[in-house]
C-alpha positions in Angstrom: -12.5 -1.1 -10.5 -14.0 0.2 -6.8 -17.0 -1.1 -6.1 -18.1 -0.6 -9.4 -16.5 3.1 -10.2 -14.6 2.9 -14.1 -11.6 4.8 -13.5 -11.4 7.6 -16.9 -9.0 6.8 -19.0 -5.7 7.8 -18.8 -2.6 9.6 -21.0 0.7 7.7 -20.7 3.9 8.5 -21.4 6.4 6.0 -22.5 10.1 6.6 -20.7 12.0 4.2 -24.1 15.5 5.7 -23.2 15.8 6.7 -19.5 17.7 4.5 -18.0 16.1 3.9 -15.1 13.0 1.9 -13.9 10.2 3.4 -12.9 6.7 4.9 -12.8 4.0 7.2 -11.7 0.7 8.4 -11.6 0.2 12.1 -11.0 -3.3 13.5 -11.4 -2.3 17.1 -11.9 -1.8 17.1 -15.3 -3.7 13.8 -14.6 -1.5 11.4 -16.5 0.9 7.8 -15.9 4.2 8.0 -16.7 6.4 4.3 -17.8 10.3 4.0 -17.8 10.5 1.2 -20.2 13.7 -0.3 -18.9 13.6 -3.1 -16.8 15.1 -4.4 -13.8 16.5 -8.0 -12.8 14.9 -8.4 -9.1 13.9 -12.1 -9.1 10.1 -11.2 -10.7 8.9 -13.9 -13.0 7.0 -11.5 -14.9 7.9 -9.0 -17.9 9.4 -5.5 -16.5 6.0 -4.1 -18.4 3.4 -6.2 -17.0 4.4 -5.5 -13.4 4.4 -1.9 -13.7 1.4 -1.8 -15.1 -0.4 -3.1 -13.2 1.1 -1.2 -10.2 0.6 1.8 -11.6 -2.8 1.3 -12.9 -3.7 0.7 -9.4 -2.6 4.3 -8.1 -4.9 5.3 -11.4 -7.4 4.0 -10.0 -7.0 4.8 -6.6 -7.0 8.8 -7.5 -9.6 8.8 -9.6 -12.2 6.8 -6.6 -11.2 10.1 -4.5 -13.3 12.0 -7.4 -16.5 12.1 -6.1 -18.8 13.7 -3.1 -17.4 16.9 -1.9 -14.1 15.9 -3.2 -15.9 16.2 -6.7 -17.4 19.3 -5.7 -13.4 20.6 -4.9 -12.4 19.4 -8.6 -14.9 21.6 -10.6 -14.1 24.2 -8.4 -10.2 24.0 -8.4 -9.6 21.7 -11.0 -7.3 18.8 -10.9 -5.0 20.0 -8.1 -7.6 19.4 -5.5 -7.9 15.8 -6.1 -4.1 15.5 -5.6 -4.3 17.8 -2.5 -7.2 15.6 -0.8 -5.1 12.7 -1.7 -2.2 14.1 -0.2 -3.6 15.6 2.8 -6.1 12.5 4.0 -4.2 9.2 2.9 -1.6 7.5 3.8 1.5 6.7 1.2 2.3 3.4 3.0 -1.8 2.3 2.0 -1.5 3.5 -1.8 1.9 1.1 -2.3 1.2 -1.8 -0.2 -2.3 -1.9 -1.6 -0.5 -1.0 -5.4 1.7 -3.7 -4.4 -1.3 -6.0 -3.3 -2.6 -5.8 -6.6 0.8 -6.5 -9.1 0.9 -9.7 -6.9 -2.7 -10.9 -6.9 -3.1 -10.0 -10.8 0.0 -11.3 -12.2 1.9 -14.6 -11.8 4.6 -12.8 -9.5 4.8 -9.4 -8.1 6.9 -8.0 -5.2 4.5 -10.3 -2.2 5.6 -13.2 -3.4 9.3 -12.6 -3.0 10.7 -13.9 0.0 12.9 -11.4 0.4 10.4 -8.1 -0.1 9.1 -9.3 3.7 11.8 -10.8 5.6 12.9 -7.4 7.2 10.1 -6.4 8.3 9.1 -9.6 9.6 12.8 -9.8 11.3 12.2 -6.9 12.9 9.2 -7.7 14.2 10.1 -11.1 15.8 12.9 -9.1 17.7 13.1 -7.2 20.7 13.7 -3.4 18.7 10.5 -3.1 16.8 10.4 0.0 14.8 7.4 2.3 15.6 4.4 3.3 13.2 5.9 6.8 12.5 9.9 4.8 12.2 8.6 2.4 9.7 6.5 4.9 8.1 9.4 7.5 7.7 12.6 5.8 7.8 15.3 6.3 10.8 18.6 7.8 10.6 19.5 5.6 13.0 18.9 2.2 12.4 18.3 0.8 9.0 14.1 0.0 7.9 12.7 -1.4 5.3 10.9 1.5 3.5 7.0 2.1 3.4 6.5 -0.1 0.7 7.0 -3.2 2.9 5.2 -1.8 5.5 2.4 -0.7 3.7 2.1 -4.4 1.6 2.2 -6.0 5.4 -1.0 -4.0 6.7 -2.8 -4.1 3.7 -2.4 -7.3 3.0 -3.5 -8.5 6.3 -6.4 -6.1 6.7 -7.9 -7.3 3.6 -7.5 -11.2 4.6 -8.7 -10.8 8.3 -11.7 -7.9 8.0 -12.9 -7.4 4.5 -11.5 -7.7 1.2 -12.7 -3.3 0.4 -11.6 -2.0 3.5 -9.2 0.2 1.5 -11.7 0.8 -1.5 -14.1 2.1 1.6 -11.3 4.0 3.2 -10.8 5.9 -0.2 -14.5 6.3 -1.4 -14.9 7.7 2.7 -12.0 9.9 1.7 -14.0 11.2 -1.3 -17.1 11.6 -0.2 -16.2 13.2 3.4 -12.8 15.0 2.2 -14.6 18.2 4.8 -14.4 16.3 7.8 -11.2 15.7 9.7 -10.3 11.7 10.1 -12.7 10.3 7.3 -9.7 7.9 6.3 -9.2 6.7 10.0 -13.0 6.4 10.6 -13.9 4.2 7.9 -11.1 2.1 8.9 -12.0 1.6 12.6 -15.8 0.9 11.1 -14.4 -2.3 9.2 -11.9 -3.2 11.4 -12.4 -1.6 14.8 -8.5 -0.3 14.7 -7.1 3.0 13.2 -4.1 3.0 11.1 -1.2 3.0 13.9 -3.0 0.4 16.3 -3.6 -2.3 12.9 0.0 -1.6 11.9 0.9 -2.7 15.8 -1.9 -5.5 15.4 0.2 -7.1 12.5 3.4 -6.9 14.6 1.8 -8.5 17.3 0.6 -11.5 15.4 4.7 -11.8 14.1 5.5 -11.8 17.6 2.9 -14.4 18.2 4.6 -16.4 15.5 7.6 -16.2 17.2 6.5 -17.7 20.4 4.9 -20.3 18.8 8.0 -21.7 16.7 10.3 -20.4 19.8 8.1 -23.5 22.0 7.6 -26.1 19.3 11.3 -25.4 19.5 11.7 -26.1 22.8 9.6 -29.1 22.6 11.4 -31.2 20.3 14.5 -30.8 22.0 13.1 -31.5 25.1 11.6 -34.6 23.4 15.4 -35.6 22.6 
């Protein structure tokens, strides 16, 4: 739950013969949709569990934006205008790095603590051709990044460790309550953290960097010491 709001429950539909994996939450017919098959990626836990509780997480993510004048929208329009407050106001980077934040911290394993879920981004960031908030957002022709997924686990993993463990459950209850005003999403941000959403995303890569200098000199120490 948010800060004590009970998300409604919710219809699934089971996906037993698709062969694919996959899921997703849509609120308009508000339902969660699970492709039952399951994929070989390293994760110590069941296909199942994992999905679950990523998907459970966007659940409950859509159904916090239900209330203030975003309710007020819902009885008016129905359904649709949650999706279309969702859509216009946050972020999809924040609703899969935080859906990812959650797999991770309640299962055993989950996609933050593979190694390998991190190291491009991180790679990129301890070089000299960092990708910019909109490239690592929406991908580059050009030049291959990691999708928003990775980025989006990064930021929202670090916001919640450094500034406050609800500073996305206030971003989206913001969202909600203020969907009239223009920049409710940034503003709640920059009230827990003092940042907006492109200058934490260049925050994190600074603090990379930083990491890089430091192991770059305790480098250059020890062989100096030999």
């Amino acid at each position: 739950t948010i800060a004590g709001h009970r998300p409604p429950k919710i219809d699934v539909m089971l996906h037993s013969r698709a062969a694919r994996n996959n899921g997703l939450v849509s609120w308009a017919p508000q339902r969660m949709e699970l492709y039952t098959y399951g994929q070989s990626d390293g994760d110590c836990v069941p296909w199942m569990t994992h999905l679950i509780a990523h998907e459970y997480r966007h659940a409950v993510q859509t159904s916090t934006i239900n209330q203030g004048f975003s309710k007020f929208l819902y009885i008016l329009f129905g359904e649709q205008a949650i999706g279309a407050v969702l859509g216009v106001y946050v972020p999809l980077w924040m609703l899969e790095g935080d859906a990812v934040v959650s797999e991770t911290a309640l299962t055993e394993g989950g996609r933050g603590r593979m190694g390998d879920f991190e190291q491009e981004m991180r790679a990129l960031a301890m070089s000299n051709n960092t990708p910019t908030y909109d490239q690592a957002y929406l991908g580059s022709y050009k030049r291959r990044i990691p999708t928003y997924y990775n980025m989006g686990y990064l930021i929202t993993s670090y916001a919640k460790l450094k500034y406050n463990e609800r500073v996305w459950d206030n971003a989206l209850q913001k969202v909600g309550r203020q969907s009239f005003s223009f920049t409710p999403f940034n503003r709640s941000l920059r009230h827990d953290t003092g940042s907006r959403k492109v200058a934490l995303y260049k925050e994190k890569l600074s603090m990379i960097s930083a990491l890089k200098a430091m192991y770059k000199g305790r480098e250059q120490y020890l062989k100096d010491r030999h």
